[in-house]
Residue, then its C-alpha position, 0 to 999 in steps of 0.5 A: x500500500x502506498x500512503x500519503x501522508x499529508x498535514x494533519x490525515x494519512x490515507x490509502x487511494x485507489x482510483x482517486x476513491x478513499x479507501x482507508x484514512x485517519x485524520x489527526x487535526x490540531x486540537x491545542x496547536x501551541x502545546x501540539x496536541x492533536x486530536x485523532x477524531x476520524x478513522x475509515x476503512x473501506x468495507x473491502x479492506x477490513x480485517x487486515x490490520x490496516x486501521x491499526x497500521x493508519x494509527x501506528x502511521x500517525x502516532x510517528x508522525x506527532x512523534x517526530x513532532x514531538x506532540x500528544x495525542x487526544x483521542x477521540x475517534x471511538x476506534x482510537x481509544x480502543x486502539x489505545x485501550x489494548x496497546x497500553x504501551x503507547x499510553x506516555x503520547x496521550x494528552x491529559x488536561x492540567 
């Protein structure tokens, strides 16, 4: 598969159409906190761990911003919910 990884959305195109995306808009840009609020993956792509590979994609890229991570997408929490290891890049409210 072939991403593009833009500003704030990483997704995966066939013939012009969205097939799978995430989008990760800024939620406190002066502190680099986005919000992860949208997940899609076409019905004919599901169950093959591309969601999770789109959440992987984007947590690297506020990464190397050296960002956090509001969730608020109900697939991301969950995302995060199993992967307690990636817990250090969420944002909690001072």
């Amino acid at each position: 598969m072939e991403w593009k990884i833009e500003k704030h959305q990483i997704r995966y195109e066939e013939d012009g159409k969205v097939l799978a995306e995430i989008t990760f808009p800024y939620y406190k840009a002066e502190e680099k906190v986005y919000e992860f609020d949208h997940t899609f993956v076409d019905p004919s792509l599901r169950g093959q761990g591309i969601a999770g590979a789109l959440v992987e994609k984007a947590i690297a890229e506020v990464r190397a911003e050296d960002g956090k991570i509001l969730p608020t997408c109900p697939y991301v929490k969950e995302w995060f919910a199993r992967h307690k290891e990636e817990e250090g890049i969420l944002y909690r409210e001072h």
